[in-house]
C-alpha positions as CSV (number, residue, x, y, z in Angstrom):
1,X,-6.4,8.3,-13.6
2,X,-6.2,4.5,-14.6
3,X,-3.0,3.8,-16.9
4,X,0.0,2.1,-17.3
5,X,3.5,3.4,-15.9
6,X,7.0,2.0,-17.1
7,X,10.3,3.1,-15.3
8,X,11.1,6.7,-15.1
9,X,7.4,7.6,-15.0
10,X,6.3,10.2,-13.3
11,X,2.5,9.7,-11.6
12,X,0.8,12.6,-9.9
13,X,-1.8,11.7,-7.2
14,X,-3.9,15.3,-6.3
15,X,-4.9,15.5,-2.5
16,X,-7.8,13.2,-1.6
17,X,-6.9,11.3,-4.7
18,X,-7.5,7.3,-4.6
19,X,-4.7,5.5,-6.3
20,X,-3.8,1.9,-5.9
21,X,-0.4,0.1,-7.3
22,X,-0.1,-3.0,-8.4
23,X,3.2,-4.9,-10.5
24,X,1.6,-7.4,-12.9
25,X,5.1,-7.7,-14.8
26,X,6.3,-10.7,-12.6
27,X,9.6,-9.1,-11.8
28,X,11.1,-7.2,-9.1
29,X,9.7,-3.5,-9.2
30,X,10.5,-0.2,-7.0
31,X,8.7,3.0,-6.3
32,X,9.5,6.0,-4.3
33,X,6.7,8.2,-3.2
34,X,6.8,11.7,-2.4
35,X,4.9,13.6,-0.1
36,X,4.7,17.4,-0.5
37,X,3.2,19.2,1.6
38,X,4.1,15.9,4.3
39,X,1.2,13.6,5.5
40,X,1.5,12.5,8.5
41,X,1.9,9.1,7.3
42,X,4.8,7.6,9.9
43,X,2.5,5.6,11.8
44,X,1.4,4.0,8.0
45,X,4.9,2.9,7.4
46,X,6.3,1.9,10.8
47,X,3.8,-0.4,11.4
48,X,3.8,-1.8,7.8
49,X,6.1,-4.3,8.7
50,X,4.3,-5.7,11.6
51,X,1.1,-7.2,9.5
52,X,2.4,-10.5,8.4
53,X,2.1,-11.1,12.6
54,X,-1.4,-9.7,12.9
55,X,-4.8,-11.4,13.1
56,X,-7.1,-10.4,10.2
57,X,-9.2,-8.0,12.3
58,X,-5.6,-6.8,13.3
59,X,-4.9,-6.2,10.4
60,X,-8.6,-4.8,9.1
61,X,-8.2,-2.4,11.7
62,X,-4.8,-1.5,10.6
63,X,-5.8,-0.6,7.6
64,X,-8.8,1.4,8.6
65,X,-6.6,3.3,11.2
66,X,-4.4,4.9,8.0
67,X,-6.6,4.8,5.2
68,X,-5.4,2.2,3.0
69,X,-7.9,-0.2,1.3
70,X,-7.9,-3.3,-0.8
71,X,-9.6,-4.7,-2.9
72,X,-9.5,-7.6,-0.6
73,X,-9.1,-6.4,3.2
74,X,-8.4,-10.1,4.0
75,X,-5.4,-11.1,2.3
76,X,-4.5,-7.3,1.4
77,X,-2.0,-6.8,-1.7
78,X,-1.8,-9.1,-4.3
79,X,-0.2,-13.3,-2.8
80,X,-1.6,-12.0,0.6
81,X,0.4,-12.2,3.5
82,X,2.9,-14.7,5.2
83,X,1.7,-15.0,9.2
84,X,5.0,-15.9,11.5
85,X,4.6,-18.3,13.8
């Protein structure tokens, strides 16, 4: 379901659902996510933090591994990523 959400929104994703976020405003934005029933999504967001280190098959694979696609696999979300020396 393509739309716009402002704060306080409320957006329902049914199971097996593709949804994508994105912040065009510019400024800082939050979101919390709920899972119910769970997914077993730890393994998602305990190694989220870890892709600005990875190699871009790394990080392809990553992605693959916990079903999360972009529109751009090679930079990922929207400014891409900052690799640590």
């Amino acid at each position: 379901m393509p739309g716009e959400a402002t704060a306080g929104d409320f957006l329902h994703v049914p199971v097996g659902g593709l949804h994508a976020f994105r912040d065009d405003s510019g400024e800082a934005a939050s979101i919390l996510m709920l899972f119910a029933p769970g997914a077993p999504r730890e393994g998602y967001f305990e190694g989220i933090t870890a892709l600005a280190g990875l190699t871009d098959e790394e990080r392809a694979r990553f992605f693959v591994e916990h079903d999360s696609y972009f529109t751009d696999v090679g930079t990922g979300p929207q400014g891409g990523f900052t690799r640590r020396a």
